[in-house]
C-alpha positions in Angstrom: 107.5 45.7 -43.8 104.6 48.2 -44.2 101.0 46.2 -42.6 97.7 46.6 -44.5 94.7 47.4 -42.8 91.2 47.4 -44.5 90.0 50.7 -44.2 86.2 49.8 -43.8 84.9 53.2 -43.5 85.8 53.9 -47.2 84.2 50.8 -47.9 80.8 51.6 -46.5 80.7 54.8 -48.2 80.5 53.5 -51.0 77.6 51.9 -52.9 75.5 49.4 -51.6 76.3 51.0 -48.4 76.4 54.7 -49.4 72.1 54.7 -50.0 69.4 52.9 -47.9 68.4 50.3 -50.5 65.0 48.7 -48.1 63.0 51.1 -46.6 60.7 51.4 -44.0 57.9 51.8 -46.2 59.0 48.6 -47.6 59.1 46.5 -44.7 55.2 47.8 -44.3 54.4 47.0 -47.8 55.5 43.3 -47.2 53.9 42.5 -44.1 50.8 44.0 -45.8 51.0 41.6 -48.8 52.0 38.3 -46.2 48.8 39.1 -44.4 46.3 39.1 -46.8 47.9 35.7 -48.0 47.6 34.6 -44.3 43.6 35.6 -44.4 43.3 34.3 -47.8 44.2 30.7 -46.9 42.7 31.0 -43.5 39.0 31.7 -45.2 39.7 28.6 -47.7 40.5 26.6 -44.6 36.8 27.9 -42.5 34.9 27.3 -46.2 36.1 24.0 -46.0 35.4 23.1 -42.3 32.1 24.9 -42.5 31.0 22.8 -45.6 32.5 19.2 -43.7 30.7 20.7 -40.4 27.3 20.8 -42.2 27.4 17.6 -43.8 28.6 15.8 -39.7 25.6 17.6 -38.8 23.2 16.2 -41.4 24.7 12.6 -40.7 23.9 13.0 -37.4 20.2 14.1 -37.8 19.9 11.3 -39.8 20.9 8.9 -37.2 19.2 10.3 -34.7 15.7 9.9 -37.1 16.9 6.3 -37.9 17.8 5.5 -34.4 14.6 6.8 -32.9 12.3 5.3 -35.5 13.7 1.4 -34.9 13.6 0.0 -31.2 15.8 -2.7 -32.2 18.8 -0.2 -33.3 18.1 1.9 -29.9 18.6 -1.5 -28.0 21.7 -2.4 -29.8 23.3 1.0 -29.3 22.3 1.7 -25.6 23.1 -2.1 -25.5 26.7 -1.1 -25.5 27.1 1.1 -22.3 25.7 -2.2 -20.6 28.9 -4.1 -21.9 31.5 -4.4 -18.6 28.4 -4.4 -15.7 26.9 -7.3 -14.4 22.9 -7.4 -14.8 21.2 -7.5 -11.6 18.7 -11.0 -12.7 15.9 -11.7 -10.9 14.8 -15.3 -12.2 12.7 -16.4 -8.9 9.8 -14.3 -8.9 6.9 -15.5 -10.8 5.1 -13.8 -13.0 1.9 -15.6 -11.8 1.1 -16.1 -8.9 -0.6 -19.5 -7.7 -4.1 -20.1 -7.6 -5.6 -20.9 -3.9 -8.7 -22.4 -3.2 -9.4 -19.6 -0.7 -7.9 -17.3 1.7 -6.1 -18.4 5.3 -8.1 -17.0 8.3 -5.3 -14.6 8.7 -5.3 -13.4 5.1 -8.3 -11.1 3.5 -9.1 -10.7 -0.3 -7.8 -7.8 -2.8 -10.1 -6.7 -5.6 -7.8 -5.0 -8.0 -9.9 -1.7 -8.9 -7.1 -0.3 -11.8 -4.7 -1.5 -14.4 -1.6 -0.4 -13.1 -0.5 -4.3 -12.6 -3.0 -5.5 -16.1 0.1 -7.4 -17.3 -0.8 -10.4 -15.5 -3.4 -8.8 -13.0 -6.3 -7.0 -14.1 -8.8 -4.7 -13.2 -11.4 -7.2 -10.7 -8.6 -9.6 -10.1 -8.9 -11.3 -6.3 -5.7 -11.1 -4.9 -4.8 -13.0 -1.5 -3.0 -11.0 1.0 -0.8 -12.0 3.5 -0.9 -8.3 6.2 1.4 -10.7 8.8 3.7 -11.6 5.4 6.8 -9.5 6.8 6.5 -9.6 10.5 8.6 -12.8 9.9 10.0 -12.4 6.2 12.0 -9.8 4.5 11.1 -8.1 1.3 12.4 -9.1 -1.8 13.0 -7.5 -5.1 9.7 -8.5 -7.4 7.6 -8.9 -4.1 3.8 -7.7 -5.5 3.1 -5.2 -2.3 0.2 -3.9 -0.6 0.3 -0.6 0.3 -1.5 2.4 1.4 -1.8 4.5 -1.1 -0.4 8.2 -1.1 -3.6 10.3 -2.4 -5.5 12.7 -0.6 -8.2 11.3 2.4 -10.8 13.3 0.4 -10.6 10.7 -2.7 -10.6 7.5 -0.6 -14.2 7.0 0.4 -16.8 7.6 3.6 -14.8 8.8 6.5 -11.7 9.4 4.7 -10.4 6.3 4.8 -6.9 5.1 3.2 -7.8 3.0 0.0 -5.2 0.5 -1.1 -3.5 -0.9 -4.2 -1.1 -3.4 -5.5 2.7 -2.6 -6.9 5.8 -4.0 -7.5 9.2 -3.7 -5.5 11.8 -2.6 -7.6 14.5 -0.8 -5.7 15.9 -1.8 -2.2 17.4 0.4 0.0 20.2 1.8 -0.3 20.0 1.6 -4.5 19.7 3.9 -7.1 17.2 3.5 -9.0 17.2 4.5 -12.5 15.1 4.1 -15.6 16.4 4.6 -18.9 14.9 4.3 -22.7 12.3 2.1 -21.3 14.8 0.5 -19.2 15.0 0.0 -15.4 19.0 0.4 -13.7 19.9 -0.7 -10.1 23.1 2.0 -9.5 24.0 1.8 -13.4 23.2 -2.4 -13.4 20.8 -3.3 -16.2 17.8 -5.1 -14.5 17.1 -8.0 -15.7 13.7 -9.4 -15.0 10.3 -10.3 -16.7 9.4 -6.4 -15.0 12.4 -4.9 -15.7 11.6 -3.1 -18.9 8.5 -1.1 -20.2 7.5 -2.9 -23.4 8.3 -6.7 -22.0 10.5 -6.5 -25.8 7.1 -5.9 -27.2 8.2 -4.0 -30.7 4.8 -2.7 -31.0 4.6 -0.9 -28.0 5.9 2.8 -28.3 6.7 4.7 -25.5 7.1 8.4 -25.4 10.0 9.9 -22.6 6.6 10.6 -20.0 6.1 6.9 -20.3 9.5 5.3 -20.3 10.7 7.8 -17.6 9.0 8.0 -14.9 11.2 9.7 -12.6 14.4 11.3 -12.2 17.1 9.0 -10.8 16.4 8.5 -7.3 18.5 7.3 -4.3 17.2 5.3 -1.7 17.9 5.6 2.2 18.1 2.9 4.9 14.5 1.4 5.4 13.1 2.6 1.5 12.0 1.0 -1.0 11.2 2.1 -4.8 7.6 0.6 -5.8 5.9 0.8 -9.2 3.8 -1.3 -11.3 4.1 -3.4 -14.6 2.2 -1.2 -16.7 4.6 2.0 -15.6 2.6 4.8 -17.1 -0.9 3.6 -15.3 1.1 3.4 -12.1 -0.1 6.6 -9.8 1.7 6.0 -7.1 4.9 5.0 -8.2 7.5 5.9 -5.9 9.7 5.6 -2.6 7.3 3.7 0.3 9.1 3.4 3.8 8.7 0.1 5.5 5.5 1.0 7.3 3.5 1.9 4.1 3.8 -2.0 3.2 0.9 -3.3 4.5 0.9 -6.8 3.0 2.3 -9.2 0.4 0.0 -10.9 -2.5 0.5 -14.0 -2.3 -1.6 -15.7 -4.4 -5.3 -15.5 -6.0 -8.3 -16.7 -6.3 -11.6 -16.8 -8.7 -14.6 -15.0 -6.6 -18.0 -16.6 -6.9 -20.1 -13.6 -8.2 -22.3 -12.3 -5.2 -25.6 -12.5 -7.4 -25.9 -15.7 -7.3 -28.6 -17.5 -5.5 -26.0 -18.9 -3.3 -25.7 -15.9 -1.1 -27.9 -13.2 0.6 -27.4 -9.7 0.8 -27.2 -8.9 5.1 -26.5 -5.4 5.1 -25.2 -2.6 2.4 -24.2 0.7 3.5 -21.9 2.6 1.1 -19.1 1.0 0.4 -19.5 -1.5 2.8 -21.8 -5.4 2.0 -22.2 -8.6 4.5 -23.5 -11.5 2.6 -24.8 -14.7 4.3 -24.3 -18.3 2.5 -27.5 -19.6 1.8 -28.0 -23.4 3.2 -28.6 -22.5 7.1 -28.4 -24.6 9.5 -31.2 -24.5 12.3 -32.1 -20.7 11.6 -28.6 -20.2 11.8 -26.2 -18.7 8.7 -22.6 -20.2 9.5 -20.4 -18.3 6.2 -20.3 -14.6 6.1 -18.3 -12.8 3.5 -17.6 -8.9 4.2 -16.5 -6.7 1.6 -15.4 -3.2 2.4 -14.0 -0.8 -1.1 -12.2 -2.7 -2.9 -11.5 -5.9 -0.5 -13.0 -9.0 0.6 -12.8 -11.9 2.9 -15.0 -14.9 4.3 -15.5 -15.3 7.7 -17.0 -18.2 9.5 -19.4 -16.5 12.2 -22.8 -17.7 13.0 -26.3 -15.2 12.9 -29.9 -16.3 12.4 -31.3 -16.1 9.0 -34.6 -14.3 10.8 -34.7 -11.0 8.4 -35.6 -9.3 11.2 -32.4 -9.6 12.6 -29.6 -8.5 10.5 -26.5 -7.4 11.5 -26.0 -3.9 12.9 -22.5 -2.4 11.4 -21.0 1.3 13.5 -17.5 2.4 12.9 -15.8 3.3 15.2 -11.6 3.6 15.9 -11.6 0.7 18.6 -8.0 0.6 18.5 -7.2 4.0 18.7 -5.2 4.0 15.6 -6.7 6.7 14.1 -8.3 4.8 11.4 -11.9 3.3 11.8 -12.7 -0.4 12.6 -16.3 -1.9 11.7 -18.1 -3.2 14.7 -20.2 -6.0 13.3 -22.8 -7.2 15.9 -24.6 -10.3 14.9 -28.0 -11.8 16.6 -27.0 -15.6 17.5 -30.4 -15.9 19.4 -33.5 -14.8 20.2 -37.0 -16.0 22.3 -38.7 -15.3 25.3 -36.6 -13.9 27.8 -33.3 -14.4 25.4 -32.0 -12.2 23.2 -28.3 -12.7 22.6 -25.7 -11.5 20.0 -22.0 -11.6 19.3 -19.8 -8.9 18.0 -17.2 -9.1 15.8 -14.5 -6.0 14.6 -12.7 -5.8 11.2 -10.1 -3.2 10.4 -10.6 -1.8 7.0 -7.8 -4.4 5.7 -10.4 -7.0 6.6 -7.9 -8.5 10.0 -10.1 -9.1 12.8 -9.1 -7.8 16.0 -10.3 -10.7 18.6 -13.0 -9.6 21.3 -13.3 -11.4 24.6 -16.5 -13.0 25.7 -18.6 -10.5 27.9 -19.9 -13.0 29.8 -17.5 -15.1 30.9 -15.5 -12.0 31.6 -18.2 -10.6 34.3 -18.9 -14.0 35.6 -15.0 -14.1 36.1 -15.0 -10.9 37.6 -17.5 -11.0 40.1 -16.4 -11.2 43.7 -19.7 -12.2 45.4 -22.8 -13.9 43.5 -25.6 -15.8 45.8 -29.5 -15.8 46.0 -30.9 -17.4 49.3 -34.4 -17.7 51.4 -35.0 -16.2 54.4 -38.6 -17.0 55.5 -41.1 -15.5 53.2 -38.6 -13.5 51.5 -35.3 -13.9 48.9 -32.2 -12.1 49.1 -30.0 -11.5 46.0 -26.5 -10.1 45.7 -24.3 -9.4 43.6 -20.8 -7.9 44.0 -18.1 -7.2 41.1 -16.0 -3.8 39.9 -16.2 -3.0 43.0 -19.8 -2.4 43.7 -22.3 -4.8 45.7 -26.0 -4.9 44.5 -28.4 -6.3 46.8 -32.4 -6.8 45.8 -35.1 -8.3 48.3 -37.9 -10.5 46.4 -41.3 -11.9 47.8 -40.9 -15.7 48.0 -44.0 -15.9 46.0 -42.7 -13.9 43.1 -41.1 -16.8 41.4 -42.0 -20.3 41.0 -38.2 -20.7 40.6 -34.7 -19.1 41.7 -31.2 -19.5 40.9 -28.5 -20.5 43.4 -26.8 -17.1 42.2 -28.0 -13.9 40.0 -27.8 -15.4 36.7 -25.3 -13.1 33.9 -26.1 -12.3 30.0 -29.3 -13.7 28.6 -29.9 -10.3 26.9 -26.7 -9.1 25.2 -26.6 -5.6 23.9 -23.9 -4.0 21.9 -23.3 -0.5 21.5 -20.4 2.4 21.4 -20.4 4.4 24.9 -20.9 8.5 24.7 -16.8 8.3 24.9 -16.4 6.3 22.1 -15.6 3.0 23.5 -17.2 -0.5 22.5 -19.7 -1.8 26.1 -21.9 -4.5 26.1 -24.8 -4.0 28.3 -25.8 -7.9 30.1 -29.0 -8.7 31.9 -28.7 -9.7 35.3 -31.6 -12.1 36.7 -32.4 -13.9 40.1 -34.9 -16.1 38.5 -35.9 -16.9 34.6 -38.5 -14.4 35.2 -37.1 -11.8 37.6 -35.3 -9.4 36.2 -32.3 -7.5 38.3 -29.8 -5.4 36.8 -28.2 -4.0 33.9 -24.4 -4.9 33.9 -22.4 -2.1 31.7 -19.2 -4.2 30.7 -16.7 -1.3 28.7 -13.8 -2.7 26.4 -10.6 -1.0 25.5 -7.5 -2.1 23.5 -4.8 -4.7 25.4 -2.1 -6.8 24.2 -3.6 -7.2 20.8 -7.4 -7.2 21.3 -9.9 -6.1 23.3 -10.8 -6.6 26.6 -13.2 -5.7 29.3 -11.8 -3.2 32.0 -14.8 -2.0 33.5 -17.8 -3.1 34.9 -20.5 -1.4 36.2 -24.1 -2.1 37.4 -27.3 -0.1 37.4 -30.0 -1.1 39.5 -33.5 -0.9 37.1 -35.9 -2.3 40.1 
């Protein structure tokens, strides 16, 4: 049997096959057409987006117009990114602080001279301050601090003195601090405290970004700590203070008796500096002294004669050797024929007193040989101490009297030496009459005060 095979290259010569039926040009004509579709639909799809796009972006802008016009809405927003941390809450510090009936001996008076603290504490308010506060406690968050401020010497009064101010502890070390829409954060923890937040929830207080924040974040180290005051944008020196700058905690305050009353008498007034006396003296004597030096004030209980030829004498002079100047205060206790005696006492410009030993009793501890004695018509005195011997001879005749030993510090002079340390000169007598020696005693800083360490006599026969 005969097999049939197709014969397929009869078929394809034949039409369809025979002629190219799609051409090239086709193909070209096609893709040309699917294109522009393609762009068509594509520029429907952007005239859409573009006309949602526009109308996002005026729902947003007027949002953003609602949400900055009404506090409340800000609050409950920016409330939300709150939800999930912990607060930090600071219920123990008292807005007020109590009122005393005066200042401890070791505390001095604060005069508030700006508004940076005016929500409770305004300008004239006498705080107390403790300078000893945190040799024994730590700070605390809401602690009111006194500090030295950070401004130039130039601006701080005579001498270029340091002048102080009041603020608030807010960050501890170690935090970040962070202040947000009129908000304060402790490393991203809402504070929550009666300080905590510019406007208190005042809804009519406004506060532009200058005023609600005052400073980048900022990140504490070991001993810092982030101070700034109630009213935030009257706060100058809002910033980080190290440990040393804290010079003091308020601790309370009190309500100053105005100066021009009857009840007290101007001493002494040179620039920034005033001693008043309280009136009611007792034998010629003032007991109550109140210094005020800037901005401060404290009472001190010394004793001067109410003569008003005898005021105090005031020098300033770094005693210490701190660098910053002390006030010697030298007042006249007594005075008559043959006397003339005054104490001295020495404030730091904080208002502390730095304690001054006795002159006298210091020399009369110090000297090593003291005797007056006859022999015949004539009298022999000695004296001996710092290492020098002073010996005068006296006809018996010249005094009705003589002491047993030369007698040490009926005249008392103060003064500060041509090397800038505090000496009292003392009298040195044999007799009430007979005068002897001058007795140079030099002071310089010990342990906490100041002390005699040198004594030296000159011989004015």
């Amino acid at each position: 049997m005969k097999r049939t095979e197709s014969d397929w290259t009869k078929r394809l010569e034949k039409r369809p096959f025979r002629d190219m039926q799609f051409t090239t040009g086709m193909w070209e004509q096609v893709e040309e057409r699917l294109h522009a579709a393609k762009q068509k639909r594509n520029r429907r799809i952007q005239r859409r987006l573009a006309g949602g796009g526009l109308a996002v972006v005026a729902l947003f802008m007027i949002a953003a117009v609602a949400l900055w016009a009404d506090p409340s809405l800000q609050a409950r927003l920016f409330g939300r990114f709150d939800q999930g941390r912990s607060p930090i809450v600071d219920t123990s510090t008292p807005e007020m602080l109590p009122l005393l009936q005066e200042a401890e001996p070791s505390m001095f008076i604060h005069e508030i001279s700006d508004d940076a603290m005016a929500w409770s504490y305004g300008a004239g308010t006498a705080l107390v301050i403790d300078p000893d506060y945190y040799s024994a406690h730590a700070v605390s968050r809401g602690d009111m601090i006194y500090y030295k401020r950070k401004v130039p010497k130039a601006e701080t009064g005579p001498g270029g003195r340091y002048a102080y101010s009041v603020m608030r502890v807010i960050g501890m070390p170690g935090e970040r601090v962070q202040i947000r829409r009129n908000q304060i954060y402790i490393d991203n923890h809402k504070l929550e405290a009666f300080y905590g937040n510019g406007t208190r929830g005042r809804q009519d207080i406004q506060l532009d970004e200058a005023q609600s924040a005052l400073a980048d974040d900022v990140q504490l180290g070991e001993g810092e700590y982030y101070l700034l005051g109630d009213i935030w944008w009257r706060s100058g020196d809002y910033g980080v203070f190290s440990l040393s700058e804290l010079a003091g905690k308020a601790v309370g305050y009190v309500k100053k008796q105005p100066k021009t009353t009857a009840s007290w008498v101007k001493q002494y007034h040179e620039g920034e500096f005033v001693i008043y006396a309280e009136e009611g003296a007792e034998s010629g004597m003032y007991r109550r002294y109140e210094v005020a030096w800037r901005d401060m004030a404290k009472n001190f209980d010394w004793r001067g004669t109410d003569n008003p030829s005898y005021t105090p004498q005031v020098m300033l002079a770094d005693v210490d050797h701190d660098k910053t100047v002390e006030a010697v205060i030298v007042m006249v206790t007594g005075y008559g024929t043959g006397v003339y005696e005054k104490e001295v006492h020495i404030v730091r410009e904080n208002l502390t007193e730095i304690p001054v030993a006795d002159p006298v009793d210091a020399a009369q501890k110090a000297v090593t040989k003291a005797q007056v004695r006859a022999e015949g018509e004539r009298v022999v005195a000695e004296l001996a101490i710092g290492g020098q011997t002073l010996t005068e001879e006296y006809a018996a005749d010249d005094a009705e009297l003589w002491f047993e030993e030369p007698g040490i510090g009926s005249i008392i002079e103060f003064r500060m030496d041509e090397e800038g340390y505090l000496t009292a000169d003392l009298s040195v007598f044999a007799s009430p009459g007979m005068y002897m020696a001058d007795l140079s005693v030099r002071y310089d800083w010990k342990d906490g005060e100041l002390i005699p360490v040198r004594f030296a006599i000159t011989d004015r026969s």
